[in-house]
C-alpha positions as CSV (number, residue, x, y, z in Angstrom):
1,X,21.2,5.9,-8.4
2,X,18.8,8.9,-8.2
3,X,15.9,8.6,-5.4
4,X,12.7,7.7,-7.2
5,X,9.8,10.4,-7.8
6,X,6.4,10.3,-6.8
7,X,4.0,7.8,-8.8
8,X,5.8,8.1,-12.0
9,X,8.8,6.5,-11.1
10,X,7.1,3.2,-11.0
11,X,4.9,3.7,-14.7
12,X,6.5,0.1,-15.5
13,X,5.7,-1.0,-12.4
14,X,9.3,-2.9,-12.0
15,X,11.9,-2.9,-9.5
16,X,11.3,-1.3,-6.0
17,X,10.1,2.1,-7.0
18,X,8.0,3.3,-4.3
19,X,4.7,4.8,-5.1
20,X,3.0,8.0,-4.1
21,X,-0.7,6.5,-2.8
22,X,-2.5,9.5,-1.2
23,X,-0.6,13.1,-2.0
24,X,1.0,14.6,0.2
25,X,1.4,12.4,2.7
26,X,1.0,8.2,1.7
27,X,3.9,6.0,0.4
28,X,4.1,2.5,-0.5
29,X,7.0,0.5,-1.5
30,X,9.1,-2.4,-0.5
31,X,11.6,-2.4,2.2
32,X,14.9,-1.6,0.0
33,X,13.3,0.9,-1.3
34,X,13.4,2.5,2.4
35,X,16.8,4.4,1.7
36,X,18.3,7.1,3.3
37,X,18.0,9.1,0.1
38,X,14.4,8.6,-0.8
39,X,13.2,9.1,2.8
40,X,15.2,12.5,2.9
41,X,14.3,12.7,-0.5
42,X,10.5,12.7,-0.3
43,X,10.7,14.4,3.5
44,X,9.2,10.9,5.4
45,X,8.9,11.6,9.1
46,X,7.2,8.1,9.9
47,X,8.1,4.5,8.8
48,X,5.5,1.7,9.1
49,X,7.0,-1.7,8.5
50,X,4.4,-4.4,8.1
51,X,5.4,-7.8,8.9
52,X,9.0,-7.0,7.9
53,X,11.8,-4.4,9.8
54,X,13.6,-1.7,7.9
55,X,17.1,-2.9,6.9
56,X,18.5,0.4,8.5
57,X,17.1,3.1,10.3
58,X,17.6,6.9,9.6
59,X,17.7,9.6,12.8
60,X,14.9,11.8,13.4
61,X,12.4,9.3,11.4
62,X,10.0,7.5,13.7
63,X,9.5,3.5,13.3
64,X,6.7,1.5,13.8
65,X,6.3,-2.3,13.5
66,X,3.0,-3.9,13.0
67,X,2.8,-7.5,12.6
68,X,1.4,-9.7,9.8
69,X,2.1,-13.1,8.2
70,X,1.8,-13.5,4.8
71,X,-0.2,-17.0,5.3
72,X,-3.7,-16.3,3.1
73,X,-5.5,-17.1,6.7
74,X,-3.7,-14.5,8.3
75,X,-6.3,-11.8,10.2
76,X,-5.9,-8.4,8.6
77,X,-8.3,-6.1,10.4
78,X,-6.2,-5.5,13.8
79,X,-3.4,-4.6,11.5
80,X,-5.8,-2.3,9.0
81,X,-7.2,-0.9,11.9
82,X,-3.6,-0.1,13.5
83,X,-2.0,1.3,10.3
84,X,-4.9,3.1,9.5
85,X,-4.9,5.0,13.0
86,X,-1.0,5.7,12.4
87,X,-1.4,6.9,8.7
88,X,-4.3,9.4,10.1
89,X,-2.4,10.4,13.0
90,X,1.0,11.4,10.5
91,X,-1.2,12.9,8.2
92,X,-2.8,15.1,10.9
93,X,0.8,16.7,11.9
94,X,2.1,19.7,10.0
95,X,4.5,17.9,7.6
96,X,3.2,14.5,8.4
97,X,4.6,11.8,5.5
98,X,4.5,8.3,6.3
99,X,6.3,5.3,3.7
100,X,4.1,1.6,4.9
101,X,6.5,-1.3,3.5
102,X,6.6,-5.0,3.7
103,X,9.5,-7.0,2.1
104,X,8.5,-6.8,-1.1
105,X,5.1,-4.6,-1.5
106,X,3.5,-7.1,-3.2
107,X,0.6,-8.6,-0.7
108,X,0.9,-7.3,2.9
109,X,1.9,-3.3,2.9
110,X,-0.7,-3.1,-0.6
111,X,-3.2,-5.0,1.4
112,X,-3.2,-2.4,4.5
113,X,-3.1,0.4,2.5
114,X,-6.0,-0.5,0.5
115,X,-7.8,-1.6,3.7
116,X,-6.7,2.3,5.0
117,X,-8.4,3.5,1.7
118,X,-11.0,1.5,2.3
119,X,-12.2,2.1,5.5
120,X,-10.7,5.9,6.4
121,X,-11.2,7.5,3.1
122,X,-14.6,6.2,1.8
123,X,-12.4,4.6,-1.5
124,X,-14.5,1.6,-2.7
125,X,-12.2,-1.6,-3.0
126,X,-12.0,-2.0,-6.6
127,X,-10.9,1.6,-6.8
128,X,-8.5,1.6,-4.3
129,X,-6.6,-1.6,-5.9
130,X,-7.0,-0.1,-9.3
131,X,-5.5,2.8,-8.0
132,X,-2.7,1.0,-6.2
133,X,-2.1,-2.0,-9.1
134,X,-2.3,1.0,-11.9
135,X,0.8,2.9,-9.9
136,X,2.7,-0.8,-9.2
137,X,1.3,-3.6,-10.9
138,X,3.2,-5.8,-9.0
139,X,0.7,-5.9,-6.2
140,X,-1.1,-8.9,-5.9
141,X,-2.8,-9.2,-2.5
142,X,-2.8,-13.2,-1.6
143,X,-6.3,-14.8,-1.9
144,X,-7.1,-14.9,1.6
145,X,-5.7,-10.7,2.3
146,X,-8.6,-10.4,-1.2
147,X,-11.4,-12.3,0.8
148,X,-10.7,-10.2,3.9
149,X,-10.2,-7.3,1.8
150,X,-13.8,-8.2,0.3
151,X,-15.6,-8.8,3.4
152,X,-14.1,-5.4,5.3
153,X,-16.0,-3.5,2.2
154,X,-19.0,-5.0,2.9
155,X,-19.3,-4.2,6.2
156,X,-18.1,-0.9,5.8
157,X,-19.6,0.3,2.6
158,X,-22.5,-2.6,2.4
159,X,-21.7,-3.9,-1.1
160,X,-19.0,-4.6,-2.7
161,X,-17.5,-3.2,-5.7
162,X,-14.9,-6.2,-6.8
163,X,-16.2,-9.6,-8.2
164,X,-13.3,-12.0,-7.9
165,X,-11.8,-14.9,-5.9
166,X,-8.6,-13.5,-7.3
167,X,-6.2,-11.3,-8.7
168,X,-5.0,-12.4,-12.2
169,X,-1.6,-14.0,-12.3
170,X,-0.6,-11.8,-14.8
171,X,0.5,-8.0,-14.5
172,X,-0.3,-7.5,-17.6
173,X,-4.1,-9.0,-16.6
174,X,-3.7,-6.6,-13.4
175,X,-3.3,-3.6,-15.2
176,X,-5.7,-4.3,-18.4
177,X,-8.9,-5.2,-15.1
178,X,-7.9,-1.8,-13.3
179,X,-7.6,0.3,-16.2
180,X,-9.1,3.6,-16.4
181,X,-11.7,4.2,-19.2
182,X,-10.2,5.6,-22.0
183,X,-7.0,3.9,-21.4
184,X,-5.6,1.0,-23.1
């Protein structure tokens, strides 16, 4: 099977296409979709597993682990703050390209990466899910990762820009709440 490109090979938001977040350098996908041939593929010099180790390794890519249950009263700020320091740092170096995974990108590696968003790029919340679910709509961060998620906004941004409890069960729901204007 063909390595997977950019955003656009996850438009139906099935299987374990992994997404392009933040272009150049900001991949997020599950850990089988880690291969040999995407990493080469899509030029990844860094691997940040969260929770969950790579199946394999491939030479001359570096590996980090960071760890986080997926139990809803898990703390996720260490771990934001963490990944967030490693995403900045691999984006910094000439080349830098860095693919965050959890087992199946659904709650843990979304939930960093939108807490990265968050807090290093100045993306309000609801933007940074939309922008995530809209690419995967898979990604349901558990209620508890959401709360967190909610709470990190407001101390960083002072308000918040997301007004639920919950993500809808639905992908369907997902998408149709993160839709951009215009869209349908």
């Amino acid at each position: 099977m063909p390595p997977k490109r950019k955003a656009a090979a996850s438009k139906s938001g099935s299987g374990d296409a992994a997404i392009l977040v933040d272009p150049p350098y900001l991949y997020l996908g599950s850990c089988t979709s880690a291969s040999t041939s995407f990493l080469f593929a899509h030029a990844i010099t860094d691997v940040l597993s969260i929770g969950a180790s790579p199946p394999s390794t491939v030479p001359n890519i570096k590996y980090r682990r960071l760890s986080l249950s997926y139990d809803p009263g898990s703390s996720i700020d260490q771990v934001v703050a963490e990944a967030s320091d490693i995403i900045v740092a691999v984006a910094t170096t000439l080349a830098g390209r860095v693919f965050v995974h959890c087992f199946a990108a659904v709650s843990r590696s979304p939930t960093v990466v939108a807490g990265y968003l968050l807090t290093r790029k100045s993306v309000p919340l609801k933007d940074a899910l939309g922008r995530l679910v809209r690419a995967r709509p898979a990604i349901c961060p558990n209620p508890g990762f959401l709360a967190q998620l909610k709470d990190l906004e407001l101390r960083t941004r002072g308000e918040a820009s997301l007004d639920l409890s919950a993500f809808p069960a639905k992908k369907t729901d997902r998408v149709a709440l993160f839709s951009e204007p215009g869209q349908s």
